[in-house]
C-alpha positions in Angstrom: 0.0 0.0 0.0 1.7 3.4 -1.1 0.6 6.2 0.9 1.6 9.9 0.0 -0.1 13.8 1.0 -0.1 15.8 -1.8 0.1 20.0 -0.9 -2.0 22.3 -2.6 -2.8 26.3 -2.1 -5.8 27.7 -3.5 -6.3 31.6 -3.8 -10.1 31.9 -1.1 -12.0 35.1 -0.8 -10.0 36.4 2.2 -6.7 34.6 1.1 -4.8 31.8 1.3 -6.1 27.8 1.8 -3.8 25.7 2.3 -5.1 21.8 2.1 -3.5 18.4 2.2 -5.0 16.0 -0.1 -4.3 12.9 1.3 -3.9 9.4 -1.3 -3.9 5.9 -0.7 -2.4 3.3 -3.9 -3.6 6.6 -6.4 -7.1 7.0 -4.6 -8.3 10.2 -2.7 -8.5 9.5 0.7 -9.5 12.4 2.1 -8.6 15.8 2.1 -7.5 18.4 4.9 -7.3 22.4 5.3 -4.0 23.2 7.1 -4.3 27.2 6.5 -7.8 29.3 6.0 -8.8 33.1 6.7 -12.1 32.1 4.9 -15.6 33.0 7.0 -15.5 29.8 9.5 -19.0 29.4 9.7 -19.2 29.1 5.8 -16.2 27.3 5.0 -16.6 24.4 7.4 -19.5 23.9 6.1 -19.0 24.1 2.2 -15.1 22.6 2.2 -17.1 19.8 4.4 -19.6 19.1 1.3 -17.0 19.3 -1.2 -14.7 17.2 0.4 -17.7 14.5 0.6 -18.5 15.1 -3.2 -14.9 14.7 -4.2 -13.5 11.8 -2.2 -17.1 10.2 -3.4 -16.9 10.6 -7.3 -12.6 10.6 -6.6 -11.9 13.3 -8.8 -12.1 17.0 -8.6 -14.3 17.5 -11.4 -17.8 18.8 -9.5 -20.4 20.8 -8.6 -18.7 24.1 -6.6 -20.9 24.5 -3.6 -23.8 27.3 -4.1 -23.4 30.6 -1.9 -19.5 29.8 -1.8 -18.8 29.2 -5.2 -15.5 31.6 -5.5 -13.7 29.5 -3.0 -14.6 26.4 -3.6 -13.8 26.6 -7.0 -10.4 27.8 -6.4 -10.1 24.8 -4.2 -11.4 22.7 -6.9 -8.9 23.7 -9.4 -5.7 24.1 -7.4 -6.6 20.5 -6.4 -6.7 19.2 -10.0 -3.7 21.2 -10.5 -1.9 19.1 -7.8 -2.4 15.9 -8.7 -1.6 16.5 -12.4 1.9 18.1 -11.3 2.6 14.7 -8.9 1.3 12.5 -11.6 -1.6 11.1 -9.6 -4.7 9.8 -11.6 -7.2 8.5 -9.5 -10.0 6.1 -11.2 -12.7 8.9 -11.0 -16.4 7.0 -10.1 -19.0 7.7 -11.6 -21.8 9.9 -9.7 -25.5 10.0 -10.9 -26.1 13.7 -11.9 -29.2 13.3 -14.0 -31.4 16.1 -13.2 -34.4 14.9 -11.0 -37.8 16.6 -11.1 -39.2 16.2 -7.6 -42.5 17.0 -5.8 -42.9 17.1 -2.4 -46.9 17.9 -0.7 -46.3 19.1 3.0 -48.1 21.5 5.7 -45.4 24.3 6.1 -42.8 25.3 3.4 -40.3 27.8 4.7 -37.4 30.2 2.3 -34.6 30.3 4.4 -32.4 28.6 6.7 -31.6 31.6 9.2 -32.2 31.6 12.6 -35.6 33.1 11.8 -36.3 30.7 9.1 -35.3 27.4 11.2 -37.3 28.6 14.6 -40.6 29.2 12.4 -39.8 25.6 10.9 -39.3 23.9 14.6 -41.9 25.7 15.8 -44.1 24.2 13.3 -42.7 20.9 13.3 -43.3 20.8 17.2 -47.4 21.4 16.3 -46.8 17.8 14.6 -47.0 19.6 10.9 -45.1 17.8 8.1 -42.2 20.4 7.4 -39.6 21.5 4.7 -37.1 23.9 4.4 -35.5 25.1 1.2 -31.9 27.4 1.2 -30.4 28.2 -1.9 -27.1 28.0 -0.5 -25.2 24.9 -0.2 -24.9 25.1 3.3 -27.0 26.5 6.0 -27.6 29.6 8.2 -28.0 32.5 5.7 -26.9 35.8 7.3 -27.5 34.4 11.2 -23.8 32.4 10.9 -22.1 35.7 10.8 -23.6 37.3 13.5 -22.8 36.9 16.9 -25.3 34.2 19.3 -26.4 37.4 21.3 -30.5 37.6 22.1 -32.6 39.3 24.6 -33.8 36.7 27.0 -36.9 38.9 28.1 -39.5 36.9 29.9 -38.0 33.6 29.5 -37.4 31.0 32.1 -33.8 31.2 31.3 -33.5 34.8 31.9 -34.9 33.8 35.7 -32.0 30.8 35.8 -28.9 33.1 34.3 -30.0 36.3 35.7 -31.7 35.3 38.8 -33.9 37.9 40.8 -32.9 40.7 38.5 -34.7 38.9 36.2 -37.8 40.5 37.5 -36.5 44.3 36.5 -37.1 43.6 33.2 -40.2 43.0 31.2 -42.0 43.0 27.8 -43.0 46.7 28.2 -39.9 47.3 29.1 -38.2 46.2 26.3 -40.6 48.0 24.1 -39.9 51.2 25.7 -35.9 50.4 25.2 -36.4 49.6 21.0 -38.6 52.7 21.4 -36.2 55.1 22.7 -33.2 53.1 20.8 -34.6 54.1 17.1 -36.1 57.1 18.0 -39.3 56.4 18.1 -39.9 55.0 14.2 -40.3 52.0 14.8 -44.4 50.2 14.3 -45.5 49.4 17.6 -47.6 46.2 16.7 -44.4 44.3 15.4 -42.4 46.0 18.6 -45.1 44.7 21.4 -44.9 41.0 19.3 -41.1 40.8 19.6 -41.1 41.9 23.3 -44.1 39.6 23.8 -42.4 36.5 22.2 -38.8 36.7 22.4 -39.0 35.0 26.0 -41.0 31.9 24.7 -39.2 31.7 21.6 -36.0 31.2 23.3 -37.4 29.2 26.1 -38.8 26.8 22.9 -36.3 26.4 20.7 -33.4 26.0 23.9 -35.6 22.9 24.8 -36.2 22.1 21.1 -32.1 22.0 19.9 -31.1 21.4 23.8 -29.1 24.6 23.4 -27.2 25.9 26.6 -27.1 29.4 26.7 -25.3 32.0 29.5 -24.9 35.6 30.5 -23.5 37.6 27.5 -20.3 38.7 28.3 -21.1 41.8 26.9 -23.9 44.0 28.4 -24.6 46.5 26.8 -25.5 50.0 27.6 -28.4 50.4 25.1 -30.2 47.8 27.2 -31.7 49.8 30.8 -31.0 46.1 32.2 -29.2 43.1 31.8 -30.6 40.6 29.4 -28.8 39.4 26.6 -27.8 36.1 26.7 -25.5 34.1 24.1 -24.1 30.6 23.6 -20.6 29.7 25.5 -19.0 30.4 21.7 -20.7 33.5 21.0 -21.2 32.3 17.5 -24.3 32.1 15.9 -23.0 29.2 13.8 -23.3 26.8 17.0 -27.4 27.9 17.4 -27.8 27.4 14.0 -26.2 24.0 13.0 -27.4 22.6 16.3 -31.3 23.6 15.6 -30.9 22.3 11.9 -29.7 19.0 13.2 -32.0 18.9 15.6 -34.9 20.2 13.1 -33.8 17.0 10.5 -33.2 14.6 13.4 -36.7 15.0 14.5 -38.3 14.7 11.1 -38.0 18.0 9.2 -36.6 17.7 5.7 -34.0 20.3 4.9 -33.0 20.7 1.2 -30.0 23.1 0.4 -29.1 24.1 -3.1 -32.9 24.6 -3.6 -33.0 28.0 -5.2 -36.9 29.3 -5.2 -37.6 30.4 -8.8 -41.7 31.0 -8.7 -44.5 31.0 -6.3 -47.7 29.3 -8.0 -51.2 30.2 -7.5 -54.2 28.1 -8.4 -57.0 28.5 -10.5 -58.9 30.7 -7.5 -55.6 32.7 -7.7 -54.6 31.1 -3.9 -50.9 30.4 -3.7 -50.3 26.6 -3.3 -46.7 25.8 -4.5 -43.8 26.7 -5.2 -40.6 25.8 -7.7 -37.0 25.5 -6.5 -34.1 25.0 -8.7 -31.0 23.0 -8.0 -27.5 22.1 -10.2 -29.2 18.6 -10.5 -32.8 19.4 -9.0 -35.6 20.6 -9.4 -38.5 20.4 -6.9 -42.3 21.5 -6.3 -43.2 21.9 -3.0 -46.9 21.9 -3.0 -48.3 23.6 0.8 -51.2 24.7 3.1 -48.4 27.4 4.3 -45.9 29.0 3.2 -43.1 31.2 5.5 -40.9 33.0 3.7 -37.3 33.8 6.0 -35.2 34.7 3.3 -32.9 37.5 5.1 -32.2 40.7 3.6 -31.2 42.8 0.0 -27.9 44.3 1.7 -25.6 42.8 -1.1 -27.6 43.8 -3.8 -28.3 47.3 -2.5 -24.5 47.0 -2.0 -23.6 45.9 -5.6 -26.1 48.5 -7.6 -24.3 51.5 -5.8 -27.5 52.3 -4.1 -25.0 52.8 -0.8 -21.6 54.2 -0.4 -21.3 52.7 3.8 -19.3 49.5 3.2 -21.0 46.2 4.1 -20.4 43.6 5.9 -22.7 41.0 5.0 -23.0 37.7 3.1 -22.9 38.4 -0.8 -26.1 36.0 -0.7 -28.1 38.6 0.7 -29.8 39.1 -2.4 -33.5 39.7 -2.1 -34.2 37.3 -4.5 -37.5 37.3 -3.2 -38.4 41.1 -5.2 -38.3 38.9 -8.1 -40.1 35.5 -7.6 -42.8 36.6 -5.2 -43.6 39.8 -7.4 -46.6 38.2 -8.8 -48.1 38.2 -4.5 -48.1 41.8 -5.2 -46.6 42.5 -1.7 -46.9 45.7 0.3 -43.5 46.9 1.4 -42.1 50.1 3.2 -38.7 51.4 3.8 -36.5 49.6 1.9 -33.6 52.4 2.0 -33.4 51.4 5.7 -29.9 50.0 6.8 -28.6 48.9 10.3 -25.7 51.2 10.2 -22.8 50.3 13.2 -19.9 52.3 13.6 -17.4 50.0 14.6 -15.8 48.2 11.7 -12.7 47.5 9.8 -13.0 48.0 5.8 -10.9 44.8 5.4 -11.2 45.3 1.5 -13.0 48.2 -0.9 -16.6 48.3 0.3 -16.1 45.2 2.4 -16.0 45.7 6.3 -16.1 43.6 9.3 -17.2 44.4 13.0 -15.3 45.4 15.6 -18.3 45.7 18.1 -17.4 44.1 21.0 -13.8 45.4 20.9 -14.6 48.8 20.7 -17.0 48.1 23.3 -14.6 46.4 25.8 -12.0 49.4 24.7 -14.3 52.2 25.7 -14.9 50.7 28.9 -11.2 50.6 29.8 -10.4 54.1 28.7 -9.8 54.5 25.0 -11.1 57.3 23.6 -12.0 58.5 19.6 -10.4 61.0 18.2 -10.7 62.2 14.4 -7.8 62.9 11.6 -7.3 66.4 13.4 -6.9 64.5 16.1 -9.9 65.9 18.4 -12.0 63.8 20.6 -15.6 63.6 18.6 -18.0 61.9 21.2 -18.3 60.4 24.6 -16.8 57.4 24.3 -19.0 55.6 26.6 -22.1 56.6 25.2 -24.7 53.9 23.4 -23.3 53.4 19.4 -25.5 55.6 18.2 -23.4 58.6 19.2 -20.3 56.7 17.7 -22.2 56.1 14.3 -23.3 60.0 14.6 -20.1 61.2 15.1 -18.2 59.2 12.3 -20.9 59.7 9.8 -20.2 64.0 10.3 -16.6 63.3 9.5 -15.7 64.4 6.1 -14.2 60.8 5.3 -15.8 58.9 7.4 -13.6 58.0 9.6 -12.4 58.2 13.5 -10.1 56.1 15.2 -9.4 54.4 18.8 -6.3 55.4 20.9 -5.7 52.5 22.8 -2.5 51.2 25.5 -1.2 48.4 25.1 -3.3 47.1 27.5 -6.3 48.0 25.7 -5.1 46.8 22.5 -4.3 43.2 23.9 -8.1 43.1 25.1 -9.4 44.4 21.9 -7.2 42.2 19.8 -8.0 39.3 22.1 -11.9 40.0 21.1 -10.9 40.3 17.0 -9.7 36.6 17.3 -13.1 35.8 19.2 -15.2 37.5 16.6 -14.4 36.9 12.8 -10.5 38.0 12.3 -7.5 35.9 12.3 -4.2 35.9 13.4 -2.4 36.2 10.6 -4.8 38.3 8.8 -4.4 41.2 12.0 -0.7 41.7 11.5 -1.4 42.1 7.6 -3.1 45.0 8.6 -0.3 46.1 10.5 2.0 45.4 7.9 0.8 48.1 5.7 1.9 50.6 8.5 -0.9 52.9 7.7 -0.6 52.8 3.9 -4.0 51.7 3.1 -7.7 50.7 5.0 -8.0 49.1 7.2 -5.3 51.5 9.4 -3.5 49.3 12.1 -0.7 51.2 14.0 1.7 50.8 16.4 4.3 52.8 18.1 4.8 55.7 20.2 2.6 58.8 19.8 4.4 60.6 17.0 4.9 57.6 15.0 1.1 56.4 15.2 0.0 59.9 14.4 2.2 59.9 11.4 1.6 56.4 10.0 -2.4 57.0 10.4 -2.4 60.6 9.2 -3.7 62.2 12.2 -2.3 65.9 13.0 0.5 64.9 15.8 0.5 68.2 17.7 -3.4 68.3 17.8 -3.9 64.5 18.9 -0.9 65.2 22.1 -3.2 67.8 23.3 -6.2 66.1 23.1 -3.8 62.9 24.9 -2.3 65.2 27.6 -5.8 66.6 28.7 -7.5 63.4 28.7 -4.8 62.0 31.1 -5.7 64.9 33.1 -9.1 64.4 32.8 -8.7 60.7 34.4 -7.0 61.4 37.2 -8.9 64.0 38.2 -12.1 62.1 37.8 -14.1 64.4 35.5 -14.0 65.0 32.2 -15.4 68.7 31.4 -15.8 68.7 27.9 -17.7 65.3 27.3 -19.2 64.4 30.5 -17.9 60.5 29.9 -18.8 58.8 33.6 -15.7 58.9 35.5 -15.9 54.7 35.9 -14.7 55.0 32.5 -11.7 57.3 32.8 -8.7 55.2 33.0 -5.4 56.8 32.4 -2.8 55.4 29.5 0.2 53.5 30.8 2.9 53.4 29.1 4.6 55.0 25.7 2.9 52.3 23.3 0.1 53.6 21.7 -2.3 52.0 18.9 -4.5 53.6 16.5 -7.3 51.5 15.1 -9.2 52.7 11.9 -13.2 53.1 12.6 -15.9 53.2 9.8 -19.5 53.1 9.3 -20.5 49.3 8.4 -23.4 47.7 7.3 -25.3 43.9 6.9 -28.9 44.3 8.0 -31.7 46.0 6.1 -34.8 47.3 8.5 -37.2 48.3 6.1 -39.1 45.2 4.5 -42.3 43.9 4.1 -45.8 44.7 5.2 -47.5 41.9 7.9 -49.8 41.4 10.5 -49.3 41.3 14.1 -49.5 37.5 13.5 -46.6 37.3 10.5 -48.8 37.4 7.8 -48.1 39.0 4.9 -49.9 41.8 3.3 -50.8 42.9 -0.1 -50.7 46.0 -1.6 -54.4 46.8 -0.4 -52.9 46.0 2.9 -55.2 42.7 2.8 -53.6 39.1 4.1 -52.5 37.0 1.5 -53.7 33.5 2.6 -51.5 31.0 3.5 -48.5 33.5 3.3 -46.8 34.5 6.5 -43.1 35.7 6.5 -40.1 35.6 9.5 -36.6 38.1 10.4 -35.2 40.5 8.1 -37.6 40.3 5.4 -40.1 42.0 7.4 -39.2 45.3 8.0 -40.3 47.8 11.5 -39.8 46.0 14.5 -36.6 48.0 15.5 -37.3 51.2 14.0 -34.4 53.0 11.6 -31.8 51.9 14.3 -32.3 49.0 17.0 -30.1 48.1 20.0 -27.5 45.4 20.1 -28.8 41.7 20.3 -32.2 42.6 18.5 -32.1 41.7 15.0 -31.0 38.4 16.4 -34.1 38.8 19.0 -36.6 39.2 16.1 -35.1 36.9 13.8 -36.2 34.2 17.4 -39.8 36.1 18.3 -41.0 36.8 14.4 -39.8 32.8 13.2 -41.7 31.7 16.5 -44.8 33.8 15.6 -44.8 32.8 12.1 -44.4 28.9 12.3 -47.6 29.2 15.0 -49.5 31.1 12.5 -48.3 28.8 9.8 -49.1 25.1 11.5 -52.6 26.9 12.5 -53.2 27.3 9.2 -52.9 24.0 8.1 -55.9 23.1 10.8 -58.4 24.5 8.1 -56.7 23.6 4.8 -56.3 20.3 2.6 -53.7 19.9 -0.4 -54.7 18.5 -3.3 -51.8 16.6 -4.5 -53.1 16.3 -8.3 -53.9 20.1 -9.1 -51.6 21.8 -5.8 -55.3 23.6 -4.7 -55.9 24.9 -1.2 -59.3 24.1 -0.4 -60.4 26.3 2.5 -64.0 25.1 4.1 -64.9 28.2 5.8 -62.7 31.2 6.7 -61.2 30.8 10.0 -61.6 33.4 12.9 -58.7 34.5 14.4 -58.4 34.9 17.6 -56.7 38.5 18.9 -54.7 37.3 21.9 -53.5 34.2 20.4 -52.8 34.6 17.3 -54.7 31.4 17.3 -57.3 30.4 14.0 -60.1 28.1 15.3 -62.2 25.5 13.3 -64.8 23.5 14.0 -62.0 20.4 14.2 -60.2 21.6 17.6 -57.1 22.8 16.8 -53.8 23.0 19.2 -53.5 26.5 20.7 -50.3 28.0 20.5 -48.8 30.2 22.6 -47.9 33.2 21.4 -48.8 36.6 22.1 -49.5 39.7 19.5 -49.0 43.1 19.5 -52.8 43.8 19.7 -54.3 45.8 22.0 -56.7 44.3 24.3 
C-alpha cells in the first residue's frame, strides 16, 4: 500500500487555503485544510460538502458548492492542478447527476435557513406539521452564521436561571420602551409589542427544542436599561444554527439546500399553493397549506447597484431574490432604503468591512477614547453606538479612530480573534503601517499619528488633557462617567481605523401582528406569513445590540404558530396543488390562534394587539 499527502494552495476570498490532499495506492482518501482566513461558519460547512462530493466521485471535477462558489472553485482547481503536477490519476467513479424533477406535498414550506427561518420551521414541526425547508445555498444559516449568538432573553425562564432575581426588572414593556427610545421612536408598535411579547418563549422553545445551553452575554450593553442578553458559550451564531438544523432534521424536518426558489404558484382561484426551486441537479415542487418566507435581507444587492456608499459587511447571498419570484403576491413593502448602520468596523477590503463591536465596546470601557484625523476627541466614548455612528458619519471621510494602550489593545485584539479576524490576517493590517484601510498602527505617539495621518500636535493635546481628565475624575468637555476614565500606561500607543458598516436592512415587508403577509391593499394574503429581516419595522431605523437576532427568534416563532394553525383549516390536493379552504377561519386577537370546528392546538404566542 503506497501512501503519500499531496500539498495544494488555493487563492479563497479572504486569502490563502492551504489543504493536504491525502492518497492511498492513487485513490483520494480524504482531504485536509492546514491554513484558511475564509468566513469559519461558511467554509466548514462548504469545504465539508466538497470534500464528501470529491472523495465520493474521486476526482475533482464537481459541482462548486452554491453561496460559496469563488472558493470552492479555487479549491477545486488548485486541487486538480496538484495531482496533475505529482502524476496522480485516481479512477474517477462515476456519480449520478441526471437532473431529477421532484415533488414534495407538506403542511409548512419555509425560504430560508436563518435563525428566523429554522425557529418558524421547529416551531411548526413541534405542532406535529409535516415540514420542509428550502436554502439556496449549499450550506445553512444564511446571514444568522455571521452574527454573533447574542438575544434578549426577556421573559423567559432562562433569563430567571442566568439572571436570577434581577430577572424580574425587566419585562415585555420594558423592552418595548428600550427599541422605542433606541430608534427614535420609528419603529411600528404592533411588530415591537410582538417581539417583546415572544422573544421569552421563543428562546425558552427552541433552547428545549435544539437542547441549546445558553449564559450571560459577556457583553452587556449599555443600550439595554438592564441586563438581558444572553448568548451561547462560543458567541457564535454558527453553533445555534447548526445545532437547531440538526436537531430540526433529526426529529423529522426535511432540509433541502441548493434549492434556489424560482416561482410562487397560485391556483386557479388565484390562492398560492406551490412553489418551484431550482437546483445544479434538482428541481423540486413543493406543494403547501403554508408558506413562510425567512429569506434575510437585500444588503448585497443594495451594495452591488451602488445604491450605498457605507461599506457592508454582509454575506454576498443577501440578495432579495425574493423582489423577483414573489412579485406576482403583489406584496406591500415600506422602507426599503433602511440599513442597520454600526460604527465599529474594519473595511478589510474596498466596500467590504467587518465588525469590531465588542472590541470597541470592551476598549471604551477601559479608557480608549476617539479622536478624528485632526486629532480631536468627537463623542463620549461611553455613550450607546448611536453617538459613535453619529459622530463618524459627520466626518468628512468617514472615519475616527481608537487610541488605545497596550493594555487596551491586547483586550481588543483578544476579542478580533473571538469575533471573525484571524491571526495572521491582524498583523497584515499592521503590515501596511498605515498605507492603506484598514489602518493598524503601532508605536509611540508621534509615529502612530504619522503612520495614520492624524495631526500629531493636535492628537498630544487632546492625549495630555484626557490624562488629566482621568486622574482628576471628570472630564469637562464630554461628561464621559468617571468609571470610565482610566489613564494610559505606558509610551505604546495604537491607532485602530473606525468606519460606518453595514449587513442588516430594516425596512421590509408589510405583515400582520401574527406574521402574515400583506398585499398592496394592505389585505392578508392566505396562506402567506413571512419571519426576520424580510419584514421590516420592529426596530425602527436603528435597533439596540442583540435585536435583529431577538426578532429573527420572536418573528420565526410567531410565524411557524401562524403557519401550523393554518394548516388546521386547509387540505392539499396533491393532483392540481389547490388549497381548499372550508370556511374562513376566525382568528383569535390574543393568540394569534385560527379556530375551526376540528379543535385545533392553541399556540402560545402573544401579538402586539391591544386588548
Amino acid at each position: 500500500m503506497s501512501k503519500e499527502t499531496i500539498k495544494a494552495q488555493a487563492q479563497g476570498r479572504n486569502g490563502e487555503i492551504d489543504f493536504d490532499i491525502e492518497v492511498v495506492d492513487q485513490q483520494l482518501a480524504d482531504l485536509k485544510v492546514t491554513k484558511s482566513s475564509e468566513t469559519k461558519a461558511v467554509f466548514d460547512q462548504a469545504f465539508g460538502k466538497l470534500r464528501d462530493n470529491v472523495l465520493a466521485a474521486q476526482s475533482f471535477d464537481v459541482d462548486a458548492i452554491s453561496g460559496a462558489s469563488i472558493m470552492t472553485k479555487a479549491i477545486l482547481e488548485s486541487g486538480k492542478k496538484a495531482l496533475a503536477e505529482n502524476g496522480v490519476r485516481p479512477v474517477a467513479r462515476k456519480v449520478d447527476t441526471t437532473h431529477k424533477n421532484v415533488t414534495l406535498n407538506v403542511d409548512v414550506a419555509v425560504i430560508g435557513s436563518g435563525m428566523a427561518g429554522l425557529l418558524a420551521a421547529s416551531r411548526a414541526l413541534s405542532m406535529g406539521k409535516k415540514v420542509v425547508v428550502l436554502e439556496k445555498n449549499g450550506y445553512v444559516g444564511g446571514a444568522s452564521i455571521l452574527n454573533g449568538s447574542n438575544v434578549t432573553a426577556t421573559g423567559s425562564r432562562l433569563a430567571k436561571k442566568l439572571f436570577g432575581p434581577l430577572a424580574d426588572q425587566d419585562s415585555p414593556e420594558r423592552l418595548f420602551n428600550d427599541i422605542t427610545k433606541e430608534c427614535r421612536g420609528t419603529n411600528y408598535p404592533e411588530l415591537s409589542h410582538l417581539l417583546a411579547n415572544n422573544i421569552g418563549k421563543a428562546i425558552d422553545f427552541i433552547t428545549d427544542f435544539a437542547d441549546l445551553t445558553y449564559q450571560k452575554a459577556e457583553t452587556q450593553t449599555i443600550e439595554h436599561s438592564v441586563n438581558r442578553q444572553v448568548e451561547m458559550p462560543s458567541q457564535s451564531s454558527y453553533e445555534v444554527v447548526t445545532k437547531v438544523a440538526k436537531a430540526f432534521e433529526a426529529k423529522g424536518g426535511i432540509l433541502l439546500t441548493d434549492a434556489r426558489v424560482e416561482a410562487l404558484k397560485k391556483n386557479d382561484k388565484g390562492v398560492l399553493t406551490s412553489l418551484v426551486a431550482e437546483g445544479k441537479h434538482q428541481t423540486t415542487t413543493v406543494n403547501f397549506k403554508s408558506l413562510v418566507m425567512a429569506a434575510g435581507g437585500w444588503g448585497a444587492k443594495d451594495y452591488k447597484e451602488g445604491k450605498t456608499d457605507i461599506p457592508y459587511y454582509g454575506p454576498m447571498t443577501s440578495t432579495g431574490d425574493y423582489f423577483t419570484f414573489a412579485k406576482n403576491m403583489n406584496l406591500a413593502s415600506r422602507n426599503l432604503d433602511w440599513y442597520k448602520v454600526y460604527p465599529h468596523g474594519l473595511e478589510v477590503e474596498p466596500g467590504i468591512a467587518k465588525l469590531t463591536t465588542y472590541s470597541t465596546k470592551e476598549a471604551s470601557d477601559m479608557g480608549a477614547i476617539f479622536v478624528n484625523r485632526a486629532g480631536k476627541r468627537v463623542v463620549n466614548e461611553s455613550l450607546p453606538y448611536t453617538h459613535f455612528r453619529d459622530a463618524i458619519a459627520a466626518e468628512p471621510d468617514k472615519t475616527c479612530f481608537v487610541l488605545m494602550d497596550q493594555r487596551i489593545w491586547d483586550r481588543f485584539y483578544e476579542l478580533m480573534l473571538k469575533y471573525g479576524f484571524n491571526e495572521e490576517e491582524v498583523q497584515g493590517f499592521f503590515a501596511n503601517d498605515g498605507k492603506k484601510s484598514p489602518i493598524l498602527v503601532k508605536g509611540d505617539l508621534a509615529a502612530v499619528a504619522q503612520k495614520a495621518g492624524v495631526e500629531y500636535g493636535s492628537l498630544k493635546e487632546t492625549f495630555e488633557k484626557y490624562q488629566e481628565y482621568a486622574k482628576n475624575g471628570a472630564d469637562p468637555e464630554f461628561g464621559r462617567d468617571a468609571k470610565f476614565l482610566h489613564p494610559y500606561e505606558g509610551d505604546t500607543f495604537y491607532l485602530i481605523e473606525q468606519k460606518l458598516r453595514f449587513c442588516t436592512t430594516l425596512g421590509g415587508y408589510e405583515a400582520t401582528p401574527e406574521m402574515q403577509l400583506l398585499d398592496a391593499d394592505f389585505k392578508p394574503v392566505e396562506n402567506f406569513y413571512a419571519a426576520g429581516e424580510i419584514v421590516g419595522g420592529a426596530n425602527g431605523k436603528d435597533s439596540m445590540p442583540s435585536m435583529m437576532n431577538s426578532w429573527s427568534y420572536a418573528s420565526g416563532f410567531v410565524a411557524g404558530t401562524a403557519a401550523a394553525d393554518n394548516c388546521n383549516n386547509r387540505e392539499v390536493d396533491v393532483v392540481t396543488s389547490a388549497s381548499v379552504a372550508p370556511a374562513a377561519p376566525k382568528v383569535e386577537a390574543v393568540t394569534g390562534a385560527s379556530h375551526h370546528a376540528a379543535p385545533a392546538p392553541k399556540p402560545d404566542v402573544t401579538s402586539g394587539a391591544s386588548h
